[in-house]
MARVEXKE-477910 format. One record per residue (C-alpha): residue number from 0; residue in one letter; z, y, x. Coordinates in nm, 3 decimals. Example, Ala and Ser with C-alpha at 12.3 -4.5 7.8 and 13.67 -1.06 7.14 Angstrom:
BEGIN
seq,type,zz,yy,xx
0,A,0.780,-0.450,1.230
1,S,0.714,-0.106,1.367
//
This chain:
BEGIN
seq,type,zz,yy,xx
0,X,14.559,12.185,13.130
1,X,14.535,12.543,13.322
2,X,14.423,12.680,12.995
3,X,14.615,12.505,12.710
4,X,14.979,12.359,12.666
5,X,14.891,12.034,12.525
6,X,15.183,11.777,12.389
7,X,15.271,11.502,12.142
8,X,15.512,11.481,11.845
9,X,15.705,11.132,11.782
10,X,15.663,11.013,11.414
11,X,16.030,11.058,11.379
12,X,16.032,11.460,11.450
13,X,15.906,11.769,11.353
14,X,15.829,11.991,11.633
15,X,15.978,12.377,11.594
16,X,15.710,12.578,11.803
17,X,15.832,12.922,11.940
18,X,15.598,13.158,12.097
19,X,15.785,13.418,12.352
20,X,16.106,13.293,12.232
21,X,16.025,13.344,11.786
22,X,16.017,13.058,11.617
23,X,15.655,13.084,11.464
24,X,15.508,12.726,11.306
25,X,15.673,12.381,11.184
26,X,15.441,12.052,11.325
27,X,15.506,11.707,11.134
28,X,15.456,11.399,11.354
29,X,15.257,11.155,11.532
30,X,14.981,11.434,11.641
31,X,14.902,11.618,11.932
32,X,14.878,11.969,11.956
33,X,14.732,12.167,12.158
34,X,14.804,12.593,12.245
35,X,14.605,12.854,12.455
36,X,14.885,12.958,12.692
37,X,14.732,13.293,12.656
38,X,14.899,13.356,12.360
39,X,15.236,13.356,12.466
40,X,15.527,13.154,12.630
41,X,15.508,12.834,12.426
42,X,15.831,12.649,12.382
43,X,15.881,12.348,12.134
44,X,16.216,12.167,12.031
45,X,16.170,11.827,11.837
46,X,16.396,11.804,11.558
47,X,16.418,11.380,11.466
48,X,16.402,11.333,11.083
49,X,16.425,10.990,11.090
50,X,16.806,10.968,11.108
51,X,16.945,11.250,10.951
52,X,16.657,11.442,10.716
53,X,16.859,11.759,10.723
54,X,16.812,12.062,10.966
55,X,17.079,12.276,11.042
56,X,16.990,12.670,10.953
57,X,17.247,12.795,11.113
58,X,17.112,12.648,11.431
59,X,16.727,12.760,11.319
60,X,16.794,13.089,11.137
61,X,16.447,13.186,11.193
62,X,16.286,12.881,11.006
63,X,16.390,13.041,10.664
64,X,16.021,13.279,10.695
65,X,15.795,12.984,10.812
66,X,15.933,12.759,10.543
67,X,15.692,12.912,10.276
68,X,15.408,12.758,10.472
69,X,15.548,12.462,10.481
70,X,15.649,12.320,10.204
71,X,15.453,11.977,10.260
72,X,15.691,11.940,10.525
73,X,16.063,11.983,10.433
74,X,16.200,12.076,10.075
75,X,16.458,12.428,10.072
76,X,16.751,12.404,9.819
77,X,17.049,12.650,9.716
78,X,17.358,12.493,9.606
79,X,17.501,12.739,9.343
80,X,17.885,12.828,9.358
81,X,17.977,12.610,9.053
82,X,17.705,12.337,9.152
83,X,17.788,11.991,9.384
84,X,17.523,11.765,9.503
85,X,17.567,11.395,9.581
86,X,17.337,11.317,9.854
87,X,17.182,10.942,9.833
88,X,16.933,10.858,10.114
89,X,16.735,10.545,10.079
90,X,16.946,10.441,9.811
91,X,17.309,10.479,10.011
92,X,17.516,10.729,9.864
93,X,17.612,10.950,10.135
94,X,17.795,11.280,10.060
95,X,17.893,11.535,9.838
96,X,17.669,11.867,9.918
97,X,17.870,12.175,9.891
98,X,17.738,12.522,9.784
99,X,17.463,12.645,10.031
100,X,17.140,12.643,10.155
101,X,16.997,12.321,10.257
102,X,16.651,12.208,10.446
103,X,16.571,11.854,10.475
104,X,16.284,11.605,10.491
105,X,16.168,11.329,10.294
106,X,15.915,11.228,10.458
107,X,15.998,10.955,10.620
108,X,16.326,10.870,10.403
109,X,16.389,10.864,10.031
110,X,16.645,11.198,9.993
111,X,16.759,11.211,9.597
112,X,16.997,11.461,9.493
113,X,17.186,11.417,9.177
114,X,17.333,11.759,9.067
115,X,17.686,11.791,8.881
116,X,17.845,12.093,8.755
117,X,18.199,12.135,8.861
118,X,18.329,12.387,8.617
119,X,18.386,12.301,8.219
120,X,18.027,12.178,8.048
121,X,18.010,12.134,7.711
122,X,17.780,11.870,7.545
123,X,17.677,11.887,7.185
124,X,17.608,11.513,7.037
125,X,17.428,11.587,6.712
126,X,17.307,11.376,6.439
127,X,17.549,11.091,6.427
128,X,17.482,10.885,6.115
129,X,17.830,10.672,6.114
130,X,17.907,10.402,5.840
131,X,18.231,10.328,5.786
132,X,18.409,10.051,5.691
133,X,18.385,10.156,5.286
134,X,18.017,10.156,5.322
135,X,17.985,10.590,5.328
136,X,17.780,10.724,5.521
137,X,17.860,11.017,5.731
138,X,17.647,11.240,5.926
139,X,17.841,11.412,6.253
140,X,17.792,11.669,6.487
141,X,18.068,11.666,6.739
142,X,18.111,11.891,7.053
143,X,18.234,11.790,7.399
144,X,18.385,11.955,7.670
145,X,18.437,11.743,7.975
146,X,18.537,11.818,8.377
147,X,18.494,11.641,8.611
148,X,18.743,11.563,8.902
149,X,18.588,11.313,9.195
150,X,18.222,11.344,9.139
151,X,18.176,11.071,9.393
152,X,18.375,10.823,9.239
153,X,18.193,10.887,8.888
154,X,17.859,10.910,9.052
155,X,17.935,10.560,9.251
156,X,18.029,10.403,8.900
157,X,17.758,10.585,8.658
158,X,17.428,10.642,8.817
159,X,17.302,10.815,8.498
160,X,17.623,11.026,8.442
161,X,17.496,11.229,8.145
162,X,17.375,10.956,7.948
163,X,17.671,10.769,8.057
164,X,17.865,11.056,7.900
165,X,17.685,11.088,7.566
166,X,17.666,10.703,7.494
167,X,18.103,10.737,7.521
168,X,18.119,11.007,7.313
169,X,17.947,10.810,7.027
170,X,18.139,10.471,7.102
171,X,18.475,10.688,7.031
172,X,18.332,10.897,6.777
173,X,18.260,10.519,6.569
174,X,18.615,10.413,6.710
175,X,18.749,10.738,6.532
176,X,18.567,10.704,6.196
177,X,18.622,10.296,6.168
//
């Protein structure tokens, strides 16, 4: 104990260490760790995953250098400016993400992002053999342009929103031709 600082992360945290006040390594759970208290003033600050996976950069600006060696802990994500991210944690739906950076965990829950664009896309559905009701057949390609204006409400309805998309576009495109 004289010569090392010796301590124990829950299985719900990962442990920040800081050595003379610089954040310096991430720590996942349930170990203990021991440092020569040689080496510097030691501090450590437990961050619990367990109920919220995300960690707050602005509160840890320093993490953003020591993330690169440690990827097997927490997963680092830009939100582009024309970009929104519905957030679903162990299956719950829980937000819309805006645009910025984002470090979270999913370690110990099950984080899936689903990623919508929030300016004009345009979808190409190509290939549509249609027979209508004289018996022709006609080969389409149509193009769609499409917006979308509550993401959460959509993303609540339509789990698969792109497919979801497409399949409408060739149910009217049929409607149109029959």
């Amino acid at each position: 104990e004289e010569h090392f600082y010796v301590f124990d992360v829950p299985k719900t945290s990962i442990c920040v260490v800081s050595i003379d006040g610089e954040q310096k390594f991430l720590l996942w759970g349930w170990q203990t760790f021991a440092f020569w208290k040689g080496y510097g003033v030691i501090s450590v600050e437990y961050i619990d995953v367990l109920s919220d996976p995300f960690i707050d950069l602005k509160k840890h600006k320093s993490l953003k250098p020591i993330l690169r060696e440690s990827t097997h802990l927490l997963s680092y994500n830009i939100i582009g400016e024309h970009q929104r991210w519905v957030l679903v944690i162990n299956g719950e739906t829980k937000k819309v993400l805006e645009p910025g950076e984002y470090v979270y965990s999913e370690r110990l829950n099950e984080v899936n992002i689903f990623i919508y664009e929030i300016r004009l896309v345009s979808m190409d559905v190509a290939w549509q053999e249609i027979l209508t009701k004289d018996k022709i057949s006609i080969r389409l390609n149509v193009s769609v342009n499409y917006l979308f204006e509550d993401i959460l409400a959509f993303h609540s309805k339509y789990s698969e929103g792109n497919e979801y998309i497409y399949q409408k576009v060739q149910f009217l495109i049929r409607e149109l031709i029959w």
